[in-house]
Backbone as ProteinMPNN parsed JSONL, in Angstrom:
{"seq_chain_A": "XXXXXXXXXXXXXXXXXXXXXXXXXXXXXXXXXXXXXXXXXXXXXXXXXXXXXXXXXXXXXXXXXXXXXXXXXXXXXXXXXXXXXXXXXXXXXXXXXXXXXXXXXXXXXXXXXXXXXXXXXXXXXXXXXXXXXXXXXXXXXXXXXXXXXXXXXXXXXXXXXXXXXXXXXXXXXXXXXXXX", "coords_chain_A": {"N_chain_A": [[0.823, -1.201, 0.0], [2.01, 1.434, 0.476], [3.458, 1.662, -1.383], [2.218, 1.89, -3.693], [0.302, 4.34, -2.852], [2.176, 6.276, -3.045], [3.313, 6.571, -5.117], [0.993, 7.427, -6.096], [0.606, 9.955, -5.523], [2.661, 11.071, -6.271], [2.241, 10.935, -8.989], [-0.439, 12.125, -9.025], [0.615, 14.896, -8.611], [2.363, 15.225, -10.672], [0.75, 14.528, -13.578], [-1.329, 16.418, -12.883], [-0.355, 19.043, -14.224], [0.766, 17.939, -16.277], [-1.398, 17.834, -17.936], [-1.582, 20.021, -19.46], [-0.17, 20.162, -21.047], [-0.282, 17.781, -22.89], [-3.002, 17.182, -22.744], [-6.292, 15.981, -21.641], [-7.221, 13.786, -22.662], [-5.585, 12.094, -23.364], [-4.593, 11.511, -21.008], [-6.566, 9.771, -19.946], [-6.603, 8.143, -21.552], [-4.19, 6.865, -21.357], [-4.236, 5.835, -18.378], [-6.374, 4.187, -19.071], [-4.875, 2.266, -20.052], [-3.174, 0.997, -18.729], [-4.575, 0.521, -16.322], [-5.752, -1.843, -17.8], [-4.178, -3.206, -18.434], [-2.967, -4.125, -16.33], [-4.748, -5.59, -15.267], [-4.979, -7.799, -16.773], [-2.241, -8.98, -16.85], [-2.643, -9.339, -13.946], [-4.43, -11.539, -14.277], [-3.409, -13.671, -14.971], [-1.037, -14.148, -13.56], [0.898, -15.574, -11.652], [1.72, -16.002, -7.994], [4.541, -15.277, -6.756], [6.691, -16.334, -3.692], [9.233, -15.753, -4.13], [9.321, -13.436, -6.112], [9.336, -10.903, -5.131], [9.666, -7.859, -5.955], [7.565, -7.745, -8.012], [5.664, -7.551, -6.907], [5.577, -4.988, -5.516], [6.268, -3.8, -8.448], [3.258, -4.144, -9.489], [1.398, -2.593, -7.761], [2.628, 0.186, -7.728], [2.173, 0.269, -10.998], [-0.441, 0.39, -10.203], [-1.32, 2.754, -8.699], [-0.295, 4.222, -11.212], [-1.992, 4.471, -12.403], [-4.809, 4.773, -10.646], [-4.001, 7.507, -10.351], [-4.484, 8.947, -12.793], [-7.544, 8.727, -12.697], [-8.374, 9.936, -10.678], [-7.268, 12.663, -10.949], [-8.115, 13.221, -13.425], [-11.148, 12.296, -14.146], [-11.61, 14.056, -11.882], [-11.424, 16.818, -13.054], [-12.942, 16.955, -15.868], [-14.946, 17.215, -15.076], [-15.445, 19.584, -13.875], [-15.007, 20.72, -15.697], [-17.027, 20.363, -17.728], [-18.952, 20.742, -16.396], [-19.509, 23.508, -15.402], [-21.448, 25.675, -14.384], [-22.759, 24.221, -12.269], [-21.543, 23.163, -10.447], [-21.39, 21.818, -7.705], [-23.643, 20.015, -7.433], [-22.772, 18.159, -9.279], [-20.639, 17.423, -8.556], [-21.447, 16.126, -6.446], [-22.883, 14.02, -6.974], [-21.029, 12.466, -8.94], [-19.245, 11.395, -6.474], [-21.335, 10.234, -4.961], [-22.41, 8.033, -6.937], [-19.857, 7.045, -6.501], [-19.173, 6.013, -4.295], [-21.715, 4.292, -3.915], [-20.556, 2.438, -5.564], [-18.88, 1.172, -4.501], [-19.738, -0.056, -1.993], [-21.335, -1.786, -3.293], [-18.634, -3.408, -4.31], [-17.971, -3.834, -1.5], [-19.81, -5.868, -0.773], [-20.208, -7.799, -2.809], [-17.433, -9.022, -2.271], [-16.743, -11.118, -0.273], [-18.221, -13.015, -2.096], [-16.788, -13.778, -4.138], [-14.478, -15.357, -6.299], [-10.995, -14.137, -6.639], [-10.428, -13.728, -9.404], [-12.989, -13.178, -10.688], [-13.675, -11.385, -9.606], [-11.536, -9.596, -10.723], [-12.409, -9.647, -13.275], [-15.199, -8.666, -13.268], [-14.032, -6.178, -12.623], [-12.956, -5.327, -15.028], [-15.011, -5.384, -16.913], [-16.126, -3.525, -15.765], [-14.705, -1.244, -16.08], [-14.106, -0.996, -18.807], [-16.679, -0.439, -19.631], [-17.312, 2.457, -18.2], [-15.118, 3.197, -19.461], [-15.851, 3.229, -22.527], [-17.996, 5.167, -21.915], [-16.955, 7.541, -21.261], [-15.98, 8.07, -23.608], [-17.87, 8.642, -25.015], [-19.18, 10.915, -23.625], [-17.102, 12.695, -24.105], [-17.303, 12.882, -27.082], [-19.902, 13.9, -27.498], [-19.357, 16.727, -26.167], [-16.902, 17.794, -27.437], [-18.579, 18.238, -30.024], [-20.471, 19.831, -29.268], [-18.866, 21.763, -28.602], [-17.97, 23.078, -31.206], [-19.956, 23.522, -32.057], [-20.587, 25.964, -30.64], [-18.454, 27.39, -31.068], [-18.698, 27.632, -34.146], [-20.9, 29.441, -33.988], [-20.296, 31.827, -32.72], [-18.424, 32.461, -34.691], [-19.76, 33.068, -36.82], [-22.031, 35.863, -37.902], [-24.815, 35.38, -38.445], [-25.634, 33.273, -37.356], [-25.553, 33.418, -34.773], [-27.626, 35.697, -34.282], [-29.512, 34.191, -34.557], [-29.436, 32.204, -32.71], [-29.281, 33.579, -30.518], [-32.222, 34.623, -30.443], [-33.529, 32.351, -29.736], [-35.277, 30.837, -27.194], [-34.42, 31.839, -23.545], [-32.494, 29.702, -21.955], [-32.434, 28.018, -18.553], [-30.716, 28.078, -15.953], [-29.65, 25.677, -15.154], [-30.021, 24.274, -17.837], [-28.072, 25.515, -19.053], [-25.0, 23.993, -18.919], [-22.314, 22.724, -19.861], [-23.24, 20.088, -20.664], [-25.41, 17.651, -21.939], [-28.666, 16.914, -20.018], [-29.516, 14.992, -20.367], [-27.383, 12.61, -20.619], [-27.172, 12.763, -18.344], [-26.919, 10.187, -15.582], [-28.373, 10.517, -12.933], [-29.995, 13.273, -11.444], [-29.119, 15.961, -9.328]], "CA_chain_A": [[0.0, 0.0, 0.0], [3.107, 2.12, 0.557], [4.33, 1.688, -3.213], [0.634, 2.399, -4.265], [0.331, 5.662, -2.158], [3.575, 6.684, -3.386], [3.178, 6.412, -6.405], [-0.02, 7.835, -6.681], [0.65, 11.163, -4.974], [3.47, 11.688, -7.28], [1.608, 11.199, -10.409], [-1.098, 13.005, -9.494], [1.081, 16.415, -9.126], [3.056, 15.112, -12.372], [-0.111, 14.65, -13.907], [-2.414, 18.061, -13.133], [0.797, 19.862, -15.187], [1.277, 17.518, -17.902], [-2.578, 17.509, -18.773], [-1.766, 21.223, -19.895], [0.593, 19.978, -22.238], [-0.809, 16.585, -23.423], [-4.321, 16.948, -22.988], [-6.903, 15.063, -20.416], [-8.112, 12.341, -23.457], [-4.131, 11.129, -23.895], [-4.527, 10.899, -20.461], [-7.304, 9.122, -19.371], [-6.454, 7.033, -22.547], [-2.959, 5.952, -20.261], [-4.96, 5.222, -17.475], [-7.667, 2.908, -19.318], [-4.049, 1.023, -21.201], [-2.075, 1.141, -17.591], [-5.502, -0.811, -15.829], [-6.173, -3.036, -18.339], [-2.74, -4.219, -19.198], [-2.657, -4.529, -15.105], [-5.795, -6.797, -14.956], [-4.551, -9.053, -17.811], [-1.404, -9.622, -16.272], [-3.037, -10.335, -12.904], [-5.413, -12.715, -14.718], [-2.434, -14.89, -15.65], [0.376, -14.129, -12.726], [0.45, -16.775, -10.262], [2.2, -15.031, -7.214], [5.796, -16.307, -5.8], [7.552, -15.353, -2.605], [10.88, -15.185, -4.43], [9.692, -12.313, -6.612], [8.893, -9.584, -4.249], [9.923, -6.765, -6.687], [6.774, -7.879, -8.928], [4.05, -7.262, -6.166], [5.816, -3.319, -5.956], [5.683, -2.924, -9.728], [1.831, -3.723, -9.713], [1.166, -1.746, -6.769], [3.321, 1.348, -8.094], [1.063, 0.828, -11.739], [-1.754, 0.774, -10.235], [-1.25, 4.155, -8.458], [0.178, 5.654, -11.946], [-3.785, 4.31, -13.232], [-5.633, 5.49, -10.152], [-4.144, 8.624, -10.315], [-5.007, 9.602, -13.813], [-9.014, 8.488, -12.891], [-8.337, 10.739, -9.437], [-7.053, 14.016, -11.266], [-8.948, 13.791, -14.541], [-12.491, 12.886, -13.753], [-12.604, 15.581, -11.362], [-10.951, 17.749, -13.819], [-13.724, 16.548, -16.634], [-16.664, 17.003, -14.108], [-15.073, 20.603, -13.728], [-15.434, 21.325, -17.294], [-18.726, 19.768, -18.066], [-20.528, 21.145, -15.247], [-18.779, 25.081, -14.635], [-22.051, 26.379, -13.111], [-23.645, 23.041, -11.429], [-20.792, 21.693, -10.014], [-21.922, 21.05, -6.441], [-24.428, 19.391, -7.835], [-22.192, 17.333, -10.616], [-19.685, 16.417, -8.087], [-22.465, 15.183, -5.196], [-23.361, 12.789, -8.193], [-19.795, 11.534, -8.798], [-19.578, 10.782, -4.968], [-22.771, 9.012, -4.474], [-21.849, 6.826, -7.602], [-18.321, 6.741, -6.172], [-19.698, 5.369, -2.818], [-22.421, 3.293, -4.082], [-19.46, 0.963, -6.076], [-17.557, 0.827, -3.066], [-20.604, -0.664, -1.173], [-21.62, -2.871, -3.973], [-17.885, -4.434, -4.762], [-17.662, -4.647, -0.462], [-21.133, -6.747, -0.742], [-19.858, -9.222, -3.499], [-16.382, -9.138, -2.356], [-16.548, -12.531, 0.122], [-18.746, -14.335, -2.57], [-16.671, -13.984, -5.656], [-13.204, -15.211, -6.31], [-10.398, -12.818, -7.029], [-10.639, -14.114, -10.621], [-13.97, -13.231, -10.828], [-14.006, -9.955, -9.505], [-10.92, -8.947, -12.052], [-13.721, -9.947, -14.808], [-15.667, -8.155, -12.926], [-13.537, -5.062, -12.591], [-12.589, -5.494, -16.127], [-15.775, -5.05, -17.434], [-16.858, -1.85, -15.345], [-13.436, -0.608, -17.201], [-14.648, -0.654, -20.084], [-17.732, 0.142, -19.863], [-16.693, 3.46, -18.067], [-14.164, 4.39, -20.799], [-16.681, 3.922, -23.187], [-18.795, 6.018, -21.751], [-15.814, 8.534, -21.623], [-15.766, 8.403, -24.857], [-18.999, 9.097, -25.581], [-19.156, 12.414, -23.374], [-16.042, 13.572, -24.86], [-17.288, 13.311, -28.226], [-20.379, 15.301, -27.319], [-18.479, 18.232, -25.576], [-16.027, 18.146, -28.302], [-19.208, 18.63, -30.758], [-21.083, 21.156, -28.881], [-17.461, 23.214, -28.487], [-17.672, 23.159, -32.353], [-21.384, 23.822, -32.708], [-20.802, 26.878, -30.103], [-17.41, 27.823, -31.654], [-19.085, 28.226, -35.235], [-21.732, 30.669, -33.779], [-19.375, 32.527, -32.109], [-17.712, 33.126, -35.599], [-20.956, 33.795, -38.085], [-23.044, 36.384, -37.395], [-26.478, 35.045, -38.49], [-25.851, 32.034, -36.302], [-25.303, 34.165, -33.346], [-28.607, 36.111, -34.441], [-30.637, 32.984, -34.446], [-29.253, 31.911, -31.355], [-30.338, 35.028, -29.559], [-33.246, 34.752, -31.153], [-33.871, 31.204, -29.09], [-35.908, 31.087, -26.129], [-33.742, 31.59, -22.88], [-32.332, 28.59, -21.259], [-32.268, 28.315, -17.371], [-28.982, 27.965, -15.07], [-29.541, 24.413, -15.286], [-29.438, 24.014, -19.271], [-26.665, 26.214, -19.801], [-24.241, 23.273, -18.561], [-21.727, 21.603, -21.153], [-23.289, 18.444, -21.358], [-26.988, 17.454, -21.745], [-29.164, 16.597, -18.927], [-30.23, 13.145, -20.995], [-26.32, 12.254, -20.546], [-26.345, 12.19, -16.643], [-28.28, 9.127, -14.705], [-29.812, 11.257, -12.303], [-29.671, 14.656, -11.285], [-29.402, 16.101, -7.64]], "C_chain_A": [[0.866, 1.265, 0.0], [3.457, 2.581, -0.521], [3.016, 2.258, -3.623], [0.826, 3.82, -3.716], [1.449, 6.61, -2.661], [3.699, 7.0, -4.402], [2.107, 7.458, -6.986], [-0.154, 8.911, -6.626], [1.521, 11.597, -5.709], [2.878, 11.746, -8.534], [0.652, 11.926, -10.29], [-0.948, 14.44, -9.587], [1.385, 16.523, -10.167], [1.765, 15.249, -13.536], [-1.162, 16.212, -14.576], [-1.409, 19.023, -13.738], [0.741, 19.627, -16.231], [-0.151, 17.713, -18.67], [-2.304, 19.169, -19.712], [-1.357, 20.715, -20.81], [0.23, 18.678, -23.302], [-2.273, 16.578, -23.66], [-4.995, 15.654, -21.939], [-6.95, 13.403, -21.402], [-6.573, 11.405, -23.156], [-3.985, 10.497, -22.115], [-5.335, 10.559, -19.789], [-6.778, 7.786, -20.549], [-4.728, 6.28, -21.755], [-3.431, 5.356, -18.984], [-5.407, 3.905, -17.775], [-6.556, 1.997, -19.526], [-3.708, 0.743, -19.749], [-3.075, -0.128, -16.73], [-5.69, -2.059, -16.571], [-4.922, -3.725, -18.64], [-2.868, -4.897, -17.567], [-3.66, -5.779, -14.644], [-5.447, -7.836, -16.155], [-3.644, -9.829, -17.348], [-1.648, -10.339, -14.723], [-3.662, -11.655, -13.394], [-4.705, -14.272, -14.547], [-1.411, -14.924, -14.865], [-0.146, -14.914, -11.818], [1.933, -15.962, -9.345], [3.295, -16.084, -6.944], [6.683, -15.39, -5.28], [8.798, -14.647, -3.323], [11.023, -14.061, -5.316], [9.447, -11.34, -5.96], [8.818, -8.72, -5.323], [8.099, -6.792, -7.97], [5.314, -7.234, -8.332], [4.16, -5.031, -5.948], [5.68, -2.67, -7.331], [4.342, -3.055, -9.448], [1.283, -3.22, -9.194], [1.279, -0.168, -7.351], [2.15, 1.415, -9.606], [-0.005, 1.214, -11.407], [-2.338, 2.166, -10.164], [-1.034, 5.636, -9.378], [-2.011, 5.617, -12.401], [-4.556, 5.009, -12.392], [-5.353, 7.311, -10.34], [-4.348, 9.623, -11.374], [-7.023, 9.646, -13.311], [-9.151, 10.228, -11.476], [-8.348, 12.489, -9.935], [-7.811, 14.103, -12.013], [-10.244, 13.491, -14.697], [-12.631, 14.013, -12.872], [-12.273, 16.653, -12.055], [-12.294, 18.069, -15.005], [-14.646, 17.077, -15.764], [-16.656, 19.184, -13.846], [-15.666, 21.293, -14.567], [-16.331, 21.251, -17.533], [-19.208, 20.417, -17.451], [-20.184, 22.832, -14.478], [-20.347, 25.215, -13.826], [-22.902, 25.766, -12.322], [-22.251, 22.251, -11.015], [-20.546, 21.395, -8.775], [-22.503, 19.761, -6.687], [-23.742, 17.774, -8.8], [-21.476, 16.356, -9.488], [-20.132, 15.968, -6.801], [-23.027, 14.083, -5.99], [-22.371, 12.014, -8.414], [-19.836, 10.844, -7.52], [-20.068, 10.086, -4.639], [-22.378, 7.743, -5.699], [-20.632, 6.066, -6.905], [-18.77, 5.155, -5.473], [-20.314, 4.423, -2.98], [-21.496, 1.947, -4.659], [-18.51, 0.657, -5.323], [-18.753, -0.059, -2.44], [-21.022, -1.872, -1.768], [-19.957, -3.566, -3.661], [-17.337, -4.73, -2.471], [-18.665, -5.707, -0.268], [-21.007, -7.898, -1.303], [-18.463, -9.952, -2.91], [-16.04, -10.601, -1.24], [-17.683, -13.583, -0.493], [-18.256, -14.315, -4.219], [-14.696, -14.482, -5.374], [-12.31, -13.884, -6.831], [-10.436, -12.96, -8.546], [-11.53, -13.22, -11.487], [-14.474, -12.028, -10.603], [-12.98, -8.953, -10.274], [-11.529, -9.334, -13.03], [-14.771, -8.599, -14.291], [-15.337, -6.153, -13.494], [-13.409, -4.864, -14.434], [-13.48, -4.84, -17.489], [-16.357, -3.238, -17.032], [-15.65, -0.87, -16.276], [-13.808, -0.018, -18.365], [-15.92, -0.226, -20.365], [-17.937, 1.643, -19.373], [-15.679, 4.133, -18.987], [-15.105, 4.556, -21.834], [-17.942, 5.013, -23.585], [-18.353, 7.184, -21.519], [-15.848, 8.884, -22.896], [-16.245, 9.142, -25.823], [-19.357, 10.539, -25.241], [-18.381, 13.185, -24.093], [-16.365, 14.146, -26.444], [-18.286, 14.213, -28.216], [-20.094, 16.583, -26.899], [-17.843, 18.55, -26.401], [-17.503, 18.92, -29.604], [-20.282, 19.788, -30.729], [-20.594, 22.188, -28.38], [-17.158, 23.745, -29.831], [-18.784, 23.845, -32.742], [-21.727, 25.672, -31.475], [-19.501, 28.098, -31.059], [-18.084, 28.464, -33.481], [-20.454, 29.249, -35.054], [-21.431, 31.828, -33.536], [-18.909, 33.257, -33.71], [-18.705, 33.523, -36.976], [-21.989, 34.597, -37.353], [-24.821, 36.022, -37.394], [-26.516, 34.406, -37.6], [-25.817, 32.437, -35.005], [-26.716, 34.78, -33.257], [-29.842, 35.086, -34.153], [-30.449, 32.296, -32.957], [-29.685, 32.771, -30.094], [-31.329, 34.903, -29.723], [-34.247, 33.486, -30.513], [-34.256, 31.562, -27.909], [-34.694, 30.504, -24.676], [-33.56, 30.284, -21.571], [-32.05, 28.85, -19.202], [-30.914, 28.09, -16.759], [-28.888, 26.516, -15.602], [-28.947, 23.397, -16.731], [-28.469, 24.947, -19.506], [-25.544, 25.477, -19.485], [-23.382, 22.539, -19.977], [-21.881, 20.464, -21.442], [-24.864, 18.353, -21.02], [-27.399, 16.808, -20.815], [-29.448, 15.154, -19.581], [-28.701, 12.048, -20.767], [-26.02, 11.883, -18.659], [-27.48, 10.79, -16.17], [-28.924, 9.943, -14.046], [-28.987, 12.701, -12.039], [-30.228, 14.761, -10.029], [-29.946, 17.165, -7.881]], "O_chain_A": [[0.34, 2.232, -0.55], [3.756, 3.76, -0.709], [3.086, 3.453, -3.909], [1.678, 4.472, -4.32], [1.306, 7.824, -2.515], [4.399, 7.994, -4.594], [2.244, 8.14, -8.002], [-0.933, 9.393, -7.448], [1.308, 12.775, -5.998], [3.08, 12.774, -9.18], [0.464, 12.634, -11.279], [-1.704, 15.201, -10.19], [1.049, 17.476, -10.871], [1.892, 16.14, -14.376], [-1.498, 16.732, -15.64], [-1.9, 20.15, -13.682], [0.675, 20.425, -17.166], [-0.143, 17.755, -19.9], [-3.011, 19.307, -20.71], [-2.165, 20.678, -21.738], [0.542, 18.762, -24.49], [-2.753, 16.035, -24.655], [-4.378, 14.656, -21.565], [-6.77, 12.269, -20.958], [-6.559, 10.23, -22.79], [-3.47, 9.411, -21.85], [-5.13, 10.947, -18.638], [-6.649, 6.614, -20.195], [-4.47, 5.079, -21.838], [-2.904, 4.309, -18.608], [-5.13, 2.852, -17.202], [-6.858, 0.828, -19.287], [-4.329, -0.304, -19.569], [-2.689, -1.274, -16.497], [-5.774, -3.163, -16.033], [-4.883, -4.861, -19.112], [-2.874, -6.126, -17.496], [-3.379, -6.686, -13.86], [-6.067, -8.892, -16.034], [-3.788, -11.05, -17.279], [-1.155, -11.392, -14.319], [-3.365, -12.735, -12.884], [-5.11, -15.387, -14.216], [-0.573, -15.742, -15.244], [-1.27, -14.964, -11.32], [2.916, -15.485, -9.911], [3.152, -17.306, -6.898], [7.229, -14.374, -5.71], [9.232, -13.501, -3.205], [12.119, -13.549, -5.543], [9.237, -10.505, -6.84], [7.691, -8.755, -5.816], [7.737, -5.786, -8.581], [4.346, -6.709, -8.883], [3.314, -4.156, -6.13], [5.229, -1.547, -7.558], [3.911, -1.972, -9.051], [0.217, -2.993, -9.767], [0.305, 0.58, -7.435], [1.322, 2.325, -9.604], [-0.633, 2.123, -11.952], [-3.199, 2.714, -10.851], [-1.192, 6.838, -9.169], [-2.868, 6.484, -12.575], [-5.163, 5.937, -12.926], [-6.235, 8.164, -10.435], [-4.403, 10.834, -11.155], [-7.684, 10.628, -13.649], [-9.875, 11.221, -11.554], [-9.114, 13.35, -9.502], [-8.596, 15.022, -11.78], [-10.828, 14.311, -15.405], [-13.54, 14.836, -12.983], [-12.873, 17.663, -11.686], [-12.689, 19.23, -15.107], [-15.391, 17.631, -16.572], [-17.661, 19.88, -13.699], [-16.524, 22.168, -14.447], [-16.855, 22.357, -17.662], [-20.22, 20.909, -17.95], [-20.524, 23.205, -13.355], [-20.384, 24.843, -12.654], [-23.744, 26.393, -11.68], [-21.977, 21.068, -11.214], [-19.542, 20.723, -8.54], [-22.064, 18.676, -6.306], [-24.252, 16.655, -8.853], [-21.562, 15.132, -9.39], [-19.319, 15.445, -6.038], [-23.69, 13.229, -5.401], [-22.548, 10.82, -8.173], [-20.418, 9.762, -7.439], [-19.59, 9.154, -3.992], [-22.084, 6.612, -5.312], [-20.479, 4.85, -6.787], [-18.751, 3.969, -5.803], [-19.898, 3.416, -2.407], [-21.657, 0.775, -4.317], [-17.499, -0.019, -5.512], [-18.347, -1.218, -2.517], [-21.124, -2.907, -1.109], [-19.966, -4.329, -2.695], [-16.546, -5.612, -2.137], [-18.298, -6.573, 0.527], [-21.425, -8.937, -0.793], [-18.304, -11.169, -3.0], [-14.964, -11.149, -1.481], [-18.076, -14.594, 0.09], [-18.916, -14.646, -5.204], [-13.927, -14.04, -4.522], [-12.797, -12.858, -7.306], [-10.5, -11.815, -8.994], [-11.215, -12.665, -12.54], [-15.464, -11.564, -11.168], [-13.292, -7.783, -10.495], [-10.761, -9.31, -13.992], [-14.994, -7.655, -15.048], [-15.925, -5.336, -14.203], [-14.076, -3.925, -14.868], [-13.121, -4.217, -18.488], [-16.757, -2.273, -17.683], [-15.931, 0.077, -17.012], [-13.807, 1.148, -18.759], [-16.159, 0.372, -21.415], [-18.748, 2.254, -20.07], [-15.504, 5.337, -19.174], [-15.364, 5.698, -22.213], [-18.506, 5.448, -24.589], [-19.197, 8.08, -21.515], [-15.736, 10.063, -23.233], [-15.83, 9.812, -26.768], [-19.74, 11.335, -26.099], [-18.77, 14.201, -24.668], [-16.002, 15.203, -26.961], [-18.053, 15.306, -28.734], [-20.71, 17.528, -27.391], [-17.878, 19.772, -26.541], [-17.34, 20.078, -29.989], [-20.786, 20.434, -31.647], [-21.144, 23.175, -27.892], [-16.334, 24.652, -29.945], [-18.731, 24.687, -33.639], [-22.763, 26.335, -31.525], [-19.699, 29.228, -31.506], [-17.874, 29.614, -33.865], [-20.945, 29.767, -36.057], [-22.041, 32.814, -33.951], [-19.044, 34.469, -33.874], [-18.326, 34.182, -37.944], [-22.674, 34.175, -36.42], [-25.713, 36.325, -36.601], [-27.374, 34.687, -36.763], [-26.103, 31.625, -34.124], [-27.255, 34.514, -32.183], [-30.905, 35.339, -33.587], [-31.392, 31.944, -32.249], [-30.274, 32.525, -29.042], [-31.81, 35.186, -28.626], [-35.467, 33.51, -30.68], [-33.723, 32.55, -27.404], [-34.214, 29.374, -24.592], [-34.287, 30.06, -20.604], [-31.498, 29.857, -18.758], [-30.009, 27.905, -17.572], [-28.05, 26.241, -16.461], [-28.131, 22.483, -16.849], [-28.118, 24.913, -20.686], [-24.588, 26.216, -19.718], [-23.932, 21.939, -20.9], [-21.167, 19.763, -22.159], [-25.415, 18.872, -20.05], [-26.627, 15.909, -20.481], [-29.57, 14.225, -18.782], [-28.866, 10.828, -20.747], [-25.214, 11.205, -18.021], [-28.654, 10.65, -16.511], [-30.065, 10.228, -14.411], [-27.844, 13.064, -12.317], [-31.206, 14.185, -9.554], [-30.421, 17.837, -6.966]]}, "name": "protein", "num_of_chains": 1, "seq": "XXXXXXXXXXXXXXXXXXXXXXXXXXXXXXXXXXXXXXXXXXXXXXXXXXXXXXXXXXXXXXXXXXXXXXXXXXXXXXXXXXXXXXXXXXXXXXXXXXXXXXXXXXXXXXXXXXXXXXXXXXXXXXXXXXXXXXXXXXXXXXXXXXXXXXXXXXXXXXXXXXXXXXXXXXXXXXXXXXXX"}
């Protein structure tokens, strides 16, 4: 837990810097490769005393993986949600919390096998759903960006009936599960 912790506190200062320069996608996209390479190789490592050094590397990855999910969802949740983001990030939380409660509920009726399948799957099904926000934000930074630069489209947009605090958020209300 030492090597983990260690690890993880350093990447996530290294991290909230480099995203300036790299961008959040490159790195959530090191995260998703960093977990999943790490649950493959557990899948298939059978543990032995005489390697010690093996149980500190996967410890130390794990921490570089958590700490991309640590800095750049709340970074993402930032962006998406500038003037609801009490609200955005009392929704992260309660999800957070709720998959902590679920995987302590299964966690003495599944093997460890079984819950890296497990994990494996929420993986992916969380990046792809990364994927999917991103591409809407990216398309309604394009579809705001070309209003911004034609005047009719700016005219017609004024011209639209005014949205409340709530819809003026960077990502559509049909995109969250629930709303606080």
């Amino acid at each position: 837990m030492i090597c983990f912790g260690v690890v993880n506190a350093a990447c996530s200062l290294v991290f909230g810097s480099l995203m300036k320069f790299v961008g959040r996608q490159s790195l959530m996209v090191l995260g998703a490769i960093v977990h999943v390479s790490l649950i493959v190789v557990l899948l298939h490592w059978k543990p032995h005393p005489d390697n010690p050094y093996v149980f500190y590397t996967v410890s130390g990855l794990w921490g570089v993986g958590d700490a991309v999910w640590q800095t750049q969802v709340n970074g993402l949740y930032g962006t998406l949600f500038r003037r609801n983001k009490e609200a955005a990030f009392s929704n992260y939380r309660l999800w957070e919390s709720a998959g902590f409660v679920i995987a302590y509920a299964y966690s003495t009726h599944l093997c460890a096998r079984m819950k890296l399948y497990v994990l494996l799957t929420v993986l992916l099904v969380g990046t792809t759903g990364y994927i999917i926000v991103e591409l809407l934000h990216r398309r309604k930074q394009k579809r705001l960006k070309a209003i911004a630069e034609d005047p009719k489209a700016a005219q017609a947009e004024a011209n639209q009936v005014e949205e409340t605090d709530d819809e003026k958020d960077d990502i559509d209300d049909d995109i969250i599960i629930t709303h606080l």
